[in-house]
C-alpha positions in Angstrom: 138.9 139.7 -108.1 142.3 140.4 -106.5 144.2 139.4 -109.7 141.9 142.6 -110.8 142.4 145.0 -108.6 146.3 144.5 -108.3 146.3 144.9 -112.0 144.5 147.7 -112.1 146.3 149.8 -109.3 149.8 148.6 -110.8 148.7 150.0 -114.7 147.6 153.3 -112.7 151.2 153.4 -111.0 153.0 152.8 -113.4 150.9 155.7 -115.7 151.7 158.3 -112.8 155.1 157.5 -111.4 156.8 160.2 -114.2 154.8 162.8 -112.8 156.0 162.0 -109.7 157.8 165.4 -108.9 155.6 167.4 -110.8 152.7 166.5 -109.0 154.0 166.5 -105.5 155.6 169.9 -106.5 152.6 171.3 -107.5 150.8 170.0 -104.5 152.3 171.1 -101.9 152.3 174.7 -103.4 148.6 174.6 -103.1 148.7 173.2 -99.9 151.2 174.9 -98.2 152.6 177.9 -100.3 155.8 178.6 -102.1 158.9 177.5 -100.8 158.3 174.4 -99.1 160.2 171.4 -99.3 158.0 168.5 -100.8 155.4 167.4 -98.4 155.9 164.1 -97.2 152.5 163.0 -97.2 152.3 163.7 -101.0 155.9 162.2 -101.5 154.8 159.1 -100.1 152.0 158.0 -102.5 153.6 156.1 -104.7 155.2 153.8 -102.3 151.7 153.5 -100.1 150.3 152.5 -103.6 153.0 149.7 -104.4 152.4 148.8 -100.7 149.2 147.7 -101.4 150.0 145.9 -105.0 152.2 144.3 -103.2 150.0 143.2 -99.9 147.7 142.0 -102.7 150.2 140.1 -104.2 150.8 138.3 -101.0 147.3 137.2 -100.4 147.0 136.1 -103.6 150.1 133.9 -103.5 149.1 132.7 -99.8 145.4 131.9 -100.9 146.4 130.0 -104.1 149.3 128.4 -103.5 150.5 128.3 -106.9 153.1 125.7 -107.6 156.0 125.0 -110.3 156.0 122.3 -112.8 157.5 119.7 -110.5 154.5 119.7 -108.7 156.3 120.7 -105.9 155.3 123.9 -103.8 157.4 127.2 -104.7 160.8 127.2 -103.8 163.6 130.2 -104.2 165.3 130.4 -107.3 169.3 131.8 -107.7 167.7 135.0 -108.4 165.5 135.5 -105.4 168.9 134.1 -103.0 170.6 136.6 -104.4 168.8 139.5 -103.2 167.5 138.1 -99.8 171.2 137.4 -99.6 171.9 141.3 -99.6 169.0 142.2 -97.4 170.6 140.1 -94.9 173.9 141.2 -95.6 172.7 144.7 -95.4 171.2 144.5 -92.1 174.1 142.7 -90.4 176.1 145.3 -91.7 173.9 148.4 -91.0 174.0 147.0 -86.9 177.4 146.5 -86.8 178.0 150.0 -87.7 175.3 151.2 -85.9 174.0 153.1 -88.8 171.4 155.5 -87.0 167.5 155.0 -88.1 166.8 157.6 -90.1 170.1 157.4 -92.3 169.2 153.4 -92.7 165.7 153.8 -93.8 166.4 156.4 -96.6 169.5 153.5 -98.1 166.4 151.1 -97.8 164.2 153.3 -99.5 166.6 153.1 -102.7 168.8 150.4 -102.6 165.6 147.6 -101.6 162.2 148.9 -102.0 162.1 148.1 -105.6 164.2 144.9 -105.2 161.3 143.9 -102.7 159.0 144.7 -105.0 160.4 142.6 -107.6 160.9 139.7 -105.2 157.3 139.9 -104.2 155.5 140.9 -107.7 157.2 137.7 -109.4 155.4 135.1 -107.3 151.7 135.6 -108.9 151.0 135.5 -112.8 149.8 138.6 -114.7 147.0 138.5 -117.1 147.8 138.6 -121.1 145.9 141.6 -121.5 147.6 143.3 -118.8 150.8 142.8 -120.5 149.6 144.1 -123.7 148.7 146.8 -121.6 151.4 148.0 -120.1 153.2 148.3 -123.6 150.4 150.8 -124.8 150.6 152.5 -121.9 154.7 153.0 -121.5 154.1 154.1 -125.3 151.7 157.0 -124.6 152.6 158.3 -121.2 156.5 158.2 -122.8 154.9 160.6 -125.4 153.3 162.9 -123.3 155.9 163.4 -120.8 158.5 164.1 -124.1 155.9 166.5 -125.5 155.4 168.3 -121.9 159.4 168.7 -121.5 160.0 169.8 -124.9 157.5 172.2 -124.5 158.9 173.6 -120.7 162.1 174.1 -123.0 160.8 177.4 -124.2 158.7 178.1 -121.1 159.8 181.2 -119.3 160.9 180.7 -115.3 158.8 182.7 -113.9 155.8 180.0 -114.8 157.9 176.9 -113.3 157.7 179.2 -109.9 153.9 179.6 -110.7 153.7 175.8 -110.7 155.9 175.7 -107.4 159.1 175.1 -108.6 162.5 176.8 -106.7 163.4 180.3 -107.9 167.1 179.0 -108.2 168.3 176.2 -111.2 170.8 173.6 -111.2 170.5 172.7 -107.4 168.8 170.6 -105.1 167.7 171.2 -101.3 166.4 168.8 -99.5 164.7 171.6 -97.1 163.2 173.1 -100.5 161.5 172.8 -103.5 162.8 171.6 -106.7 164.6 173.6 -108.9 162.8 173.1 -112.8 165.9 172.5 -114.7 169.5 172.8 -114.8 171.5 175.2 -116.8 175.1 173.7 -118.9 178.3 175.0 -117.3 178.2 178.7 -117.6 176.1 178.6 -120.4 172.6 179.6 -120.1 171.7 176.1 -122.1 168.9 174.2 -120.2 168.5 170.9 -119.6 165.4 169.6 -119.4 163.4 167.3 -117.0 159.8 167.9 -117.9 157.7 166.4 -115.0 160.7 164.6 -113.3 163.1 165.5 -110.6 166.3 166.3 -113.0 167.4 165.6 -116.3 169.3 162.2 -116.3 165.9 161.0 -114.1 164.2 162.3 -117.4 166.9 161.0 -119.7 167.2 157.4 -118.1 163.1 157.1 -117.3 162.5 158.1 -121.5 165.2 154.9 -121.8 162.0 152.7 -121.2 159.7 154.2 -123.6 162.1 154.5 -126.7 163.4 150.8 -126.0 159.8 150.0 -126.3 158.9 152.2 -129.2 162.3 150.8 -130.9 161.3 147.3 -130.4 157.7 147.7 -131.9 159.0 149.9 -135.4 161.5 146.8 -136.1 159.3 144.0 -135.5 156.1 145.2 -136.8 157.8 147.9 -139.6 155.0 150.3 -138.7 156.4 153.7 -139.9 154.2 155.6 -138.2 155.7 154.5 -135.3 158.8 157.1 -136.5 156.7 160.0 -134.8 157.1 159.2 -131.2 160.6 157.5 -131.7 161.4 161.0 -133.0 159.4 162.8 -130.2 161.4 160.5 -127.2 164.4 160.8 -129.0 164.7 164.5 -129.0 163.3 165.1 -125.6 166.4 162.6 -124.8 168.6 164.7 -126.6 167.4 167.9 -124.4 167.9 166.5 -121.3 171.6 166.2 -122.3 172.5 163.0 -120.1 175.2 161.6 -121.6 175.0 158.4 -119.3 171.5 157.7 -120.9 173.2 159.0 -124.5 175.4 155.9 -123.6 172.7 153.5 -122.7 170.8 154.4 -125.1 173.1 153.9 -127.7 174.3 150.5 -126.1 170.7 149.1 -126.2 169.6 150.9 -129.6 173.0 149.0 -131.2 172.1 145.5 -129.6 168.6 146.1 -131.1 169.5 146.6 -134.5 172.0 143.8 -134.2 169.6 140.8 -133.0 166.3 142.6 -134.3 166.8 142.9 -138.5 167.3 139.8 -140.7 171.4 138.7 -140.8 172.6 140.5 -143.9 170.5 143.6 -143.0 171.0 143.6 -139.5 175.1 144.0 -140.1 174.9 146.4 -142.0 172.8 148.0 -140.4 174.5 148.1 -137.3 178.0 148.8 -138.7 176.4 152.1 -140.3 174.4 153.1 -136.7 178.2 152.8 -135.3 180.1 154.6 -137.6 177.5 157.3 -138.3 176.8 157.5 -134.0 180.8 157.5 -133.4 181.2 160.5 -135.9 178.5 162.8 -135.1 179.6 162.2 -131.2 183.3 163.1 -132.4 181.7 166.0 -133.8 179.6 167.4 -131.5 182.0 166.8 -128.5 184.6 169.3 -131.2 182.1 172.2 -132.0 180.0 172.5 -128.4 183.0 170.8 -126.3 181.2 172.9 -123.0 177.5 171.3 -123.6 178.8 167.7 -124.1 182.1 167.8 -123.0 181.5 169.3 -119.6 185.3 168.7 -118.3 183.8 169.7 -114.4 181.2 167.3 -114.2 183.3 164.6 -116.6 186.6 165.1 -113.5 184.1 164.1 -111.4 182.4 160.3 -113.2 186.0 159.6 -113.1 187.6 161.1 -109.7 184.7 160.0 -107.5 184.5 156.2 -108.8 188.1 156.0 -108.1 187.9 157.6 -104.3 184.5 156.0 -103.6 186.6 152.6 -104.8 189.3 153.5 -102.0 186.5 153.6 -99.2 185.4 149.9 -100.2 188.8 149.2 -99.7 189.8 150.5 -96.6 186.2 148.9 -95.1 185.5 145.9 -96.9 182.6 144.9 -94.6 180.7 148.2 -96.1 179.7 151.6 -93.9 176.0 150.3 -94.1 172.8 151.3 -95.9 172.7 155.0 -96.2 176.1 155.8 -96.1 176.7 156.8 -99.7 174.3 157.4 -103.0 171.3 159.2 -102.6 170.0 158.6 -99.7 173.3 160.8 -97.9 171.7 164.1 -100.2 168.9 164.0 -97.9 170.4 164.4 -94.3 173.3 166.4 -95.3 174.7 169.4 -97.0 174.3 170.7 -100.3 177.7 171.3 -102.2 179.4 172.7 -104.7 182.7 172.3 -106.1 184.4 175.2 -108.4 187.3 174.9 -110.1 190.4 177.4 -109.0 189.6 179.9 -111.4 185.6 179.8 -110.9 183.9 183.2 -109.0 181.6 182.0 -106.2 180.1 185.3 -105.6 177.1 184.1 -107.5 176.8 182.2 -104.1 176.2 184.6 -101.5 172.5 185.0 -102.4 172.0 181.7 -101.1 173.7 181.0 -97.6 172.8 177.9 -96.7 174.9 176.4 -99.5 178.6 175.2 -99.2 180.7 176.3 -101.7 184.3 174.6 -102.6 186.8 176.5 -104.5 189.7 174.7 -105.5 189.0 172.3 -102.9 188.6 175.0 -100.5 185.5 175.6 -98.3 185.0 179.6 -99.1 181.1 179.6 -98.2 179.3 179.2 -95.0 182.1 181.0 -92.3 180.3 180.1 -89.6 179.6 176.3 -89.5 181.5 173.2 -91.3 179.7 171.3 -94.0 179.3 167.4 -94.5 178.8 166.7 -98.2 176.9 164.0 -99.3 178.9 160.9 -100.5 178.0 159.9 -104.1 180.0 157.8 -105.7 178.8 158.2 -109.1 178.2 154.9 -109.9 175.9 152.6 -108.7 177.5 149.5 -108.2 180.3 151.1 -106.3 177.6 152.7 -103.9 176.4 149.4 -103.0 180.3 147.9 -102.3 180.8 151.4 -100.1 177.7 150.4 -98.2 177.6 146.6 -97.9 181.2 145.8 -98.9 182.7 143.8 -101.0 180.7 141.0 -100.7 177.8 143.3 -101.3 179.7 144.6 -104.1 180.0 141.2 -105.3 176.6 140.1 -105.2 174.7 142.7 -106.8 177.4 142.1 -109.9 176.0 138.7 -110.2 172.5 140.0 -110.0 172.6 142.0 -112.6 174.1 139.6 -114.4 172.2 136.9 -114.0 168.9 139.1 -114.7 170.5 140.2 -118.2 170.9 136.4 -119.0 167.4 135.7 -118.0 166.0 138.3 -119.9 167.8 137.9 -123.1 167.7 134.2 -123.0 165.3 132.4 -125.3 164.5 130.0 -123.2 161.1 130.5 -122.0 158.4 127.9 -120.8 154.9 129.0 -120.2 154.4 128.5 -116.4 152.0 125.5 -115.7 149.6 126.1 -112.4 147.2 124.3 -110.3 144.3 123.0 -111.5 142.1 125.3 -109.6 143.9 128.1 -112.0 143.4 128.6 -115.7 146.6 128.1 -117.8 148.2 130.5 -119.9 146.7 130.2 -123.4 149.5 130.3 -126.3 148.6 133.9 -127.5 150.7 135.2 -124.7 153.9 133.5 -126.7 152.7 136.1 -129.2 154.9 139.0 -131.5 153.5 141.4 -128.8 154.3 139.5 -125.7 157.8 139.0 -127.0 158.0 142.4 -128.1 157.3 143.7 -124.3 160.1 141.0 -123.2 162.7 142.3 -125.9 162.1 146.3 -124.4 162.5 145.7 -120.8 166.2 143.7 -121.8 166.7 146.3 -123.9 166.2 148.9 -121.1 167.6 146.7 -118.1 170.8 146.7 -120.3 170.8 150.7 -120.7 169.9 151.5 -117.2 172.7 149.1 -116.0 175.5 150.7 -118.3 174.5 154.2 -117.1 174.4 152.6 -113.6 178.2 152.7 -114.3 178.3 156.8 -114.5 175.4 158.0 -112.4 173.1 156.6 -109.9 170.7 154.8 -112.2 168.4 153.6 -110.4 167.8 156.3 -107.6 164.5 157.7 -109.4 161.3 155.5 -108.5 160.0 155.8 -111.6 163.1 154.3 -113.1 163.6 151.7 -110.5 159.8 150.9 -110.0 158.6 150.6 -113.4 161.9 148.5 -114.6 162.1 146.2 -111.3 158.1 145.6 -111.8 158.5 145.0 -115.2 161.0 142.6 -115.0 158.5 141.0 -112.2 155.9 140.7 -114.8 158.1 138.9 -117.6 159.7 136.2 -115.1 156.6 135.6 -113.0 154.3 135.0 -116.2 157.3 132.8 -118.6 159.8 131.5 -116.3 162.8 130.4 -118.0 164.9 127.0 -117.3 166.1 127.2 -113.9 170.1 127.4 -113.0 171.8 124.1 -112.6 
């Protein structure tokens, strides 16, 4: 019964986290007019729902005591060391630098909810038709939220403010609503993000969906399966995040590779290089403003390189909140020019700081305190928990990757009180399921180099749960 339930409320989850920001938007509109920052009581829904998948987890586990193959009651595994290893770390480092509450909760919030999650999601088995389920279901709600964004791309403004949306584009207030999409440069080029909070959350979210869709067209050759590749594809291309481009292309060229027959597989792959390589070369050439973007390209490679110098002149870390996402939502909202830019476009909205040239020209009256974002995720860790932090979510990820693409998977024996897994679940589909979430671990952990992956709950939930899923039901060999 609980095995029921959990799997139930985890399939709904995972269907609605992508309209996440949508529905909260349109929410609080109804609730409490336009304007309004998003209420917290909507906000909140997904994590009160993975709160209680996850209490059920833990009555599960406590009430069947499931065991490993040794016979031998549950014990931690390298993985599960690893990241009660950075809570730990965390927390003495949070204390010493007497990181106030609030600040500390919000890095929590993103660096370990879906970590926890993960830690606690792995210790019960999943039924096999709940992991053929979630495959259908990543499959259509990918669709749906590709057809919905493509869509908004022609949509005029004025019906994103009738949903709730801000009346400005391209930036984000914590103290207000969303804006609906973000413009190129000075072009008037949108970016879409369909029901999500920005394009690259849209870009790296439809990273799930199209490693899944991928995964099923070159296992099964079903060429009908062509459509929604097509659909996610070009509602990836709209959202113009080149870190997901990246990933994308990373995980699309290790499919093709390992996924097609030897002789067809290479050539194969070599053509998907050359052909990819070219056509980047040139679009970069013709629209060097939409793909080039030399502002926001200064600052994936300045901010790295300065957020780098902060781990190194505190090595113990600045503690959870300090950098990342969690710093956009107790301080400013900037924006950086270059020398030549006009910031009179500014003045209509006071409450923003506004940089030119590295000079604060906009508010007069106060000074501002920027948010501290790195740009890359595993630096935003070492800034908060240091180098040892640093060090220990490398190995992580790493060690994840390994799992996941390893093929060495045993089906998990249980108590006899429990019924076994029957073969089927070593099935094409089950497999197939395996082969997407490496896929899209892999991209989400390259663009994790260039953006703050895995700051979006419905990238870090569904992928971290995933992930749960796959090690909890088919354990592989453990570390020696």
């Amino acid at each position: 019964m609980i095995r029921t339930v959990r799997e139930r409320l985890t399939i709904l989850l995972l269907a609605l986290l992508p309209f996440h920001a949508l529905l909260v938007t349109a929410g609080t509109k109804l609730i409490a007019g336009p304007g309004h920052a998003p209420l917290a009581v909507l906000a909140l829904w997904k994590e009160f729902l993975l709160g209680i998948i996850v209490l059920l987890v833990v009555l599960e586990w406590m009430s069947k005591k499931w065991k490993v193959e040794s016979g031998k009651r549950f014990t931690f595994d390298a993985i599960d060391t690893l990241i009660i290893a950075l809570l730990v770390l965390s927390a003495v480092v949070t204390v010493m630098m007497r990181v106030d509450v609030k600040t500390a909760l919000y890095g929590f919030k993103y660096d370990f909810l879906p970590l926890v999650a993960f830690l606690v999601a792995r210790r019960v088995v999943w039924s096999e038709r709940f992991l053929s389920l979630v495959g259908h279901i990543l499959l259509v709600v990918g669709c749906v939220v590709a057809t919905y964004g493509i869509v908004g791309f022609l949509l005029p403004q004025k019906f994103f403010l009738w949903l709730g949306y801000s009346s400005v584009h391209s930036l984000y207030f914590a103290d207000g609503p969303l804006a609906a999409f973000q413009q190129i440069g000075d072009t008037s080029l949108r970016r879409i993000q369909s029901s999500m909070s920005g394009p690259n959350q849209l870009g790296l979210w439809l990273l799930i969906p199209w490693c899944v869709v991928l995964v099923r067209l070159l296992k099964e050759r079903r060429w009908i399966l062509l459509l929604p590749l097509g659909l996610i594809g070009l509602a990836l291309l709209l959202s113009f995040s080149r870190s997901a481009f990246l990933g994308g292309f990373v995980a699309t060229l290790v499919m093709l590779r390992i996924g097609l027959p030897p002789r067809i597989g290479k050539k194969v792959f070599l053509g998907f290089l050359t052909g990819c390589v070219a056509l980047g070369i040139v679009l970069v050439l013709l629209f060097p403003q939409v793909f080039w973007r030399l502002g926001s390209t200064r600052g994936h490679l300045t901010r790295p390189i300065l957020a780098m110098q902060e781990v190194l002149r505190n090595p113990l870390g600045q503690g959870l909140g300090m950098a990342g996402p969690a710093s956009t939502h107790l301080r400013d909202t900037c924006v950086f020019l270059r020398a030549q830019d006009d910031p009179a476009w500014a003045k209509n909205i006071p409450k923003l700081c506004v940089f030119v040239g590295g000079v604060k020209v906009q508010p007069a009256d106060r000074e501002c305190v920027c948010p501290n974002l790195p740009e890359n995720w595993y630096i935003q860790i070492g800034v908060e928990m240091g180098v040892i932090g640093f060090v220990l979510f490398l190995l992580l990820v790493s060690l994840l990757l390994r799992r996941l693409g390893s093929g060495k998977w045993k089906v998990q024996k249980h108590s006899a009180s429990s019924k076994p897994l029957s073969t089927s679940l070593l099935s094409t589909e089950y497999f197939s399921l395996r082969s997407a979430v490496f896929l899209s671990f892999l991209a989400l952990s390259i663009a994790a180099l260039f953006l703050h992956a895995w700051e979006d709950s419905a990238v870090a939930y569904t992928v971290w749960l995933l992930m749960a899923f796959l090690i909890s039901s088919v354990p592989l060999d453990r570390d020696h």
